[in-house]
N, C-alpha and C positions, 0 to 999 in steps of 0.2 A: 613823418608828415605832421605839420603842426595841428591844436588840435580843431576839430571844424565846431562851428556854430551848434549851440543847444540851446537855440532860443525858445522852439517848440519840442519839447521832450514830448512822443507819444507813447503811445501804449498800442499802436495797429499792429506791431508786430506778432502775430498771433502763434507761438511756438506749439510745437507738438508739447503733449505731456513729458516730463522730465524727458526733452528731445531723445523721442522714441528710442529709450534703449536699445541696444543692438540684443541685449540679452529679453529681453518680452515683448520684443515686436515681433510678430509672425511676418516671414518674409515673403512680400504680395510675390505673382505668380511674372516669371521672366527677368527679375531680380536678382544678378550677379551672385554667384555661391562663394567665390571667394572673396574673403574678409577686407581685401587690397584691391581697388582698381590702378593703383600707380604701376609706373610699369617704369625700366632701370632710366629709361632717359624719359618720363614723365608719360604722359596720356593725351590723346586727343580726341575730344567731344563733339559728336553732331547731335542738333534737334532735327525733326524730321515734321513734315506736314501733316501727319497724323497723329503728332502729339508727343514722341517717342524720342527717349534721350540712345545714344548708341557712343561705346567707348570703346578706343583701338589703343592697346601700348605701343609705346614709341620704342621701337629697338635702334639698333649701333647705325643701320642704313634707311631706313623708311618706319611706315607705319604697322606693327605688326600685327599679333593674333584682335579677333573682337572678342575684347572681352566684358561686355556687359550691354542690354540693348531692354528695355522696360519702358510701358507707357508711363510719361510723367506726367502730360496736361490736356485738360479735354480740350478739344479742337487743336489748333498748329500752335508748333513752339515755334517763337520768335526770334531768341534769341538765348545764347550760352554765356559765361564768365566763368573764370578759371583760377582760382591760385594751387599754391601747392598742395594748400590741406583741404581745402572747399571751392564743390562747384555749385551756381546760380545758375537757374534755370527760368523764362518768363514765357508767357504765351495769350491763345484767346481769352483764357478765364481769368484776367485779371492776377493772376498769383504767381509769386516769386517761391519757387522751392527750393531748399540750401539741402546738399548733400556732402557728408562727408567722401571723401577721396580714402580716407585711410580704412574706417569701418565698410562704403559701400553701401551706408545707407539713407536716408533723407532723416533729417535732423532739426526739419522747420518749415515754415510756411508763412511767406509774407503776405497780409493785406494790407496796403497802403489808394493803391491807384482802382479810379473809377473807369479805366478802359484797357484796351490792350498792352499788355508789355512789350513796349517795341524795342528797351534795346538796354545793355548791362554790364557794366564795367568796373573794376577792382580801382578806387584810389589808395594805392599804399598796400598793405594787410590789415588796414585797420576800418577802413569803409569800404561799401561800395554805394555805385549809384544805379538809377534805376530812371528808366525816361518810359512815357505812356501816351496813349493815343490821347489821354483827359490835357496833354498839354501842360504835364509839371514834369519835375525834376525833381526823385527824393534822394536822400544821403540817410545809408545806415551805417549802425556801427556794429561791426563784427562781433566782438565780443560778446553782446544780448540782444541782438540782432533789433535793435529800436530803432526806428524812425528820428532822425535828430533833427532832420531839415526839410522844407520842400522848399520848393522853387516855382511859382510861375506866372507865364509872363509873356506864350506863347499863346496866339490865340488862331489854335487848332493844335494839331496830331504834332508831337516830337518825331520825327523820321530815326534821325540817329544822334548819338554822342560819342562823346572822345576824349575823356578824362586828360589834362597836361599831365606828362610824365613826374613833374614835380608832387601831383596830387594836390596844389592848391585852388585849378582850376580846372571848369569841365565847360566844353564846348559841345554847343546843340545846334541842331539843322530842325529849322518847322516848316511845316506845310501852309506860315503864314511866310513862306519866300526869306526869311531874317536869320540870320546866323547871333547866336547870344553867348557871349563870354561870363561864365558864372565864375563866384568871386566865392570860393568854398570856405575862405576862412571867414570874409567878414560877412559873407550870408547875406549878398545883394548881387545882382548882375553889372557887372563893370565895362559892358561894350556889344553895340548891337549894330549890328550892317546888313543890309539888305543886298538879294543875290539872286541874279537873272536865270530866274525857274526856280523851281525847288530842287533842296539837296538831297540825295538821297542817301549819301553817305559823308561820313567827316575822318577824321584822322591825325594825328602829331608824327609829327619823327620824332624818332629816340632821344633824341637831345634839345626836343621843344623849341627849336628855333623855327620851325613853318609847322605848316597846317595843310593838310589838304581836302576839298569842296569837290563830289562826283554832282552835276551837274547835265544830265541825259548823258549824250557821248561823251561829252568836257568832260578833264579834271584842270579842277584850276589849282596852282600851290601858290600861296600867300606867305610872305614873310610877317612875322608880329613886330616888328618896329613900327611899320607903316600901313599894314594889311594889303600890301601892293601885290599883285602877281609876278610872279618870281617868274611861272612853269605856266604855260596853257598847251595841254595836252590831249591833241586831237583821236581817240580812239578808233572814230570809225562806226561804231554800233551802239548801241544803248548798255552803258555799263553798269553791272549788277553789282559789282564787289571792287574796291579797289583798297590798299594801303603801302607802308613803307616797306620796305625790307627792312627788319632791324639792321639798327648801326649803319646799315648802308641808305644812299644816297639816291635810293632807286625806289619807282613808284608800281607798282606790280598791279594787275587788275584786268576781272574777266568779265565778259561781254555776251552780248547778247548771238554773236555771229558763232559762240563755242571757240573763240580764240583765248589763250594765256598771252599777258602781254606785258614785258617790263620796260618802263620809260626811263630817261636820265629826268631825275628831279630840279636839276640845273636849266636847264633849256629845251626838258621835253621832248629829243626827241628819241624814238623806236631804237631800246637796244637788244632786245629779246625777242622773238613771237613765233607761238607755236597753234596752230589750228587743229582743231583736239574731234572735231565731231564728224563721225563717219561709225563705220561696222566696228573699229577698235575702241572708242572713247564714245562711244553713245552716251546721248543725255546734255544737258548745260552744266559748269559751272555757278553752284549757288553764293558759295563764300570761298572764301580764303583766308588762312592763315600762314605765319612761318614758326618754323621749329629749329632747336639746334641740335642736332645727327653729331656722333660721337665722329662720325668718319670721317679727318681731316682736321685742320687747325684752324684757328681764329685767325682770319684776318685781319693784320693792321691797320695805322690811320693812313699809312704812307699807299697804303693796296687803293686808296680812294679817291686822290690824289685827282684823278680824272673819272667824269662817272659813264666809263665802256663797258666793250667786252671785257675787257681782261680784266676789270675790276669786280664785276658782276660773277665771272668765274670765281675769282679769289671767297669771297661771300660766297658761293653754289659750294666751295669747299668743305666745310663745315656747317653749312644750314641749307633749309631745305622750303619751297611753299609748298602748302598743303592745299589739296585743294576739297571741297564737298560736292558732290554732283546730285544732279535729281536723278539719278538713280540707285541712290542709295551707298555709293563705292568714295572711298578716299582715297587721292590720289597723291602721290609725289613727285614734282617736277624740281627737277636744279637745275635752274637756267643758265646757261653759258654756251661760247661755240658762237657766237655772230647770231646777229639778226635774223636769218630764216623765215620758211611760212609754210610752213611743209604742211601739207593736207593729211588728214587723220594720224598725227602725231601721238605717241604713244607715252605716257608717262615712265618716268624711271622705276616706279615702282608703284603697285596699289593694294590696298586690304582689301581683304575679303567684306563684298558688301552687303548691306542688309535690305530686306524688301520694305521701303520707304525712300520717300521723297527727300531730301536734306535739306533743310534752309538755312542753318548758320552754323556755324564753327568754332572751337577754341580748342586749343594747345595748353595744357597746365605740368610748369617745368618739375621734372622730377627733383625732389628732396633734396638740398644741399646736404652731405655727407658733414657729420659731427669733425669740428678740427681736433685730431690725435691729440690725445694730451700729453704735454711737455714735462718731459721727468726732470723734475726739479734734483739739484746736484747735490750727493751727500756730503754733507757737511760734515768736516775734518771733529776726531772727537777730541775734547778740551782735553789737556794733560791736568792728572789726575793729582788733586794736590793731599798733601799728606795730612792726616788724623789729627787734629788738637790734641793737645797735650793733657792728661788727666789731672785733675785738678785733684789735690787731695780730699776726702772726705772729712767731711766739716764735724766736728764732736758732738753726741748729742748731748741734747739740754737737759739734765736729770729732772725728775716732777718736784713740784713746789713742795711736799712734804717730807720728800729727801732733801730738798736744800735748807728745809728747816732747821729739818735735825743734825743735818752736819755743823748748820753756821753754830747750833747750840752746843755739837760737841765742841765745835773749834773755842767757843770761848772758854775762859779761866773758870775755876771748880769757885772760886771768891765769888765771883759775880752771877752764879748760875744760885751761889746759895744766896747771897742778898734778893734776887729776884724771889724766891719764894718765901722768904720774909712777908715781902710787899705785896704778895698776892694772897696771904694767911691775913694779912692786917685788912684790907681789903673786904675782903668776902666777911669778918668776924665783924665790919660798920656795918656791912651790908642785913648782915644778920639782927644786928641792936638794933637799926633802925626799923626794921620790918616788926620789930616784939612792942613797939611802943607803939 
C-alpha cells in the first residue's frame, strides 16, 4: 500500500504504558488464560451490546471452542476489525482498543473521535481507518498507532465504511443521505453522490470493481466506471447486514424477517434463502461475515462463469458465512442446494454461545505458515592444488662489526700497516696542536 498522507501528524493516540506488558499487567477478570487467541484456521470476533468482545477458533469445518469472552467498552460495542496479529475494537465511549491476537492482550487505546465509533476497517497491514458519529474519517498507522489523517466532510453521523481492496481508497455512507469516495493517498475526497434514503451499510468486492449500497430493503450494486446500478436487489424486509462473498460474485445479507439470503451480483436475482427464526434459530441475525474452512477446495474463476447454484455451491465448498445473532450464538451456513425457504432452517453448524447480544462481527485469517527453507545445493569441493615449491633460505647478513673485521683481515698485511702509519701521524698533530 502506498504510503498515505502525514499532513497532520497527531499525538491522540494515547497508548498504554510500554503497551501494557503481558509480563506486569495483572490480568482484568474474564480475560482469556491462554497466551494465543488464534486458532489453526484463524478466529472469529463478536462485540456484544453490552460492551463485550467474545472469540471463537475457527476449526477444519465451522466455528469451534469460545475461547475468550471480557468486557471491552462501557456501553455497546459497535463495531470489530481483524488482521492476523491485531484486533480493533470501537464503541459508545468514544475509544478505539487494539489487542494483540498473539499475546491475548490489549496493547492500546485510541482517542481521536468526539462521538461514537461507528465502524473499522484494516487498509493493508499498515493502516487502519476508523468512521464516528462526529462525522469524520481517521487513518492510523499501525506501527505507533498515530493518527496521520482525518477526513471530514460529512455533515452528520458516518453510518458505515469500506476501505477499496487496493487500500488507496475508502468509502463512506452518512446520515447526510451522500456516499463520499476518499482519496487515502492524496488526502482529499475525490467523489460524492447522493442516495435515495440513507445507507446503512456499504461494501467492495474483492477485486473492487463494484461497490455495494443497503438502502432499507434495497441493495443497490454500482459499477465505478460510471457509478451506474449494475444489481437492484429487492430483499423483502429491512436489511441489517449485507456483503460480497469473497471472490465470489454473490451478494449475501440478512434481514429483518430472520431470513439468510444470497443474491446473483449480476442481475440480482434470489439464488439462496433460508428462514432461520423459530424454536431452532431464535433471535435475528446481527452481522455477517465469511471465512475460509479447510474442508474442500478453492474454487476457480471458470466455477463463476455464471452466478447460480452451482456456482454458489463450488464457493460453499471451501468457505463458509458466518453469521452473529442477538443471542449470543455464531452461526455457520454454506449456502448451496437451490433457492429454498424452508421455515426454521437450521444452520450447518454453531458455537457454543455467550449470554449477550451480538452486534458485529469479523473473522481474522490464521497466520500464514513460514515458507520451508530451500536447501541450497552443496557445492562441489575445488581440486586441491599442490604446495609451492620451497624456496631456498636466504643467507643471513653477518652484523656490521664482523664485516669490519673480515673486510680488514681480507685486506694486504702492506696496507693494513700503512693505515696505522696514518692514524699515529694523526692523533701525534692532534696532540701538538692541543699543547700550544
Amino acid at each position: 500500500m502506498p504510503a498515505l498522507p502525514l499532513a497532520s501528524e497527531r499525538s491522540s493516540a494515547r497508548l498504554a504504558a510500554d503497551h501494557m506488558a503481558a509480563s506486569s499487567a495483572p490480568e482484568p477478570a474474564g480475560r482469556p488464560r491462554s497466551n494465543s487467541l488464534e486458532g489453526s484456521h484463524g478466529v472469529v470476533i463478536a462485540g456484544s451490546y453490552e460492551g463485550g468482545l467474545h472469540g471463537w477458533r475457527l476449526g477444519e469445518a465451522s466455528t469451534g471452542e469460545l475461547t475468550f469472552s471480557f468486557a471491552a467498552h462501557d456501553g455497546c460495542c459497535r463495531c470489530v476489525a481483524a488482521s492476523e496479529k491485531t484486533l480493533l475494537s470501537g464503541g459508545d465511549d468514544e475509544k478505539i482498543r487494539v489487542y494483540s491476537l498473539r499475546s491475548g492482550r490489549q496493547v492500546g487505546e485510541l482517542s481521536q473521535h468526539k462521538g461514537t465509533v461507528t465502524g473499522l476497517a484494516w487498509c493493508g497491514a499498515k493502516h487502519a481507518v476508523s468512521a464516528s458519529a462526529d462525522g469524520t474519517l481517521a487513518v492510523w498507522r499501525a506501527s505507533d498507532w498515530v493518527c496521520v489523517h482525518v477526513f471530514g466532510g460529512h455533515k452528520g453521523e458516518i453510518r458505515a465504511l469500506a476501505p477499496h481492496p487496493s487500500g488507496r481508497m475508502c468509502l463512506t455512507a452518512g446520515a447526510d443521505r451522500t456516499l463520499r469516495l476518499w482519496d487515502l493517498v492524496e488526502g482529499r475526497c475525490a467523489f460524492i453522490t447522493r442516495t435515495k434514503g440513507e445507507a446503512s451499510r456499504v461494501f467492495w468486492a474483492s477485486d473492487g470493481s463494484c461497490y455495494g449500497v443497503v438502502l432499507g430493503s434495497r441493495i443497490e450494486v454500482r459499477g465505478v466506471e460510471d457509478n451506474g446500478v449494475l444489481a437492484d436487489v429487492a430483499v423483502g424486509a429491512a436489511v441489517i447486514d449485507a456483503r460480497f462473498l469473497d471472490g465470489a460474485p454473490f451478494v449475501a445479507a440478512c434481514d429483518g424477517s430472520g431470513a439468510l439470503s444470497v443474491f446473483s451480483a449480476d442481475d440480482g436475482d434470489l439464488v439462496w434463502r433460508r428462514k432461520r427464526r423459530g424454536a431452532k434459530t431464535p433471535g435475528r441475525v446481527k452481522a455477517l461475515t465469511c471465512a475460509r474452512l479447510a474442508a474442500g477446495a478453492a474454487a476457480d474463476d471458470d466455477a463463476f462463469a455464471a452466478a447460480d447454484a452451482a456456482a454458489l455451491g463450488a464457493w460453499a465448498a471451501a468457505s463458509a458465512i458466518l453469521a452473529a445473532t442477538s443471542t449470543g450464538a455464531v452461526e455457520t451456513w454454506r449456502p448451496g442446494g437451490g433457492g429454498g425457504d424452508d421455515d426454521d432452517a437450521e444452520p450447518d453448524a454453531a458455537a457454543a454461545g455467550v449470554n449477550a447480544r451480538l452486534t458485529c462481527l469479523a473473522a481474522a485469517p490464521a497466520r500464514r505458515a513460514a515458507a520451508p527453507a530451500v536447501a541450497k545445493p552443496v557445492a562441489k569441493p575445488a581440486a586441491a592444488k599442490p604446495p609451492p615449491a620451497a624456496k631456498p633460505p636466504k643467507a643471513a647478513k653477518p652484523p656490521k662489526a664482523a664485516k669490519r673485521t673480515a673486510e680488514a683481515a681480507a685486506r694486504p698485511a702492506a696496507s693494513r700497516k700503512g693505515d696505522l702509519k696514518a692514524k699515529l701521524k694523526k692523533r701525534k698533530r692532534a696532540n701538538s696542536g692541543g699543547s700550544k
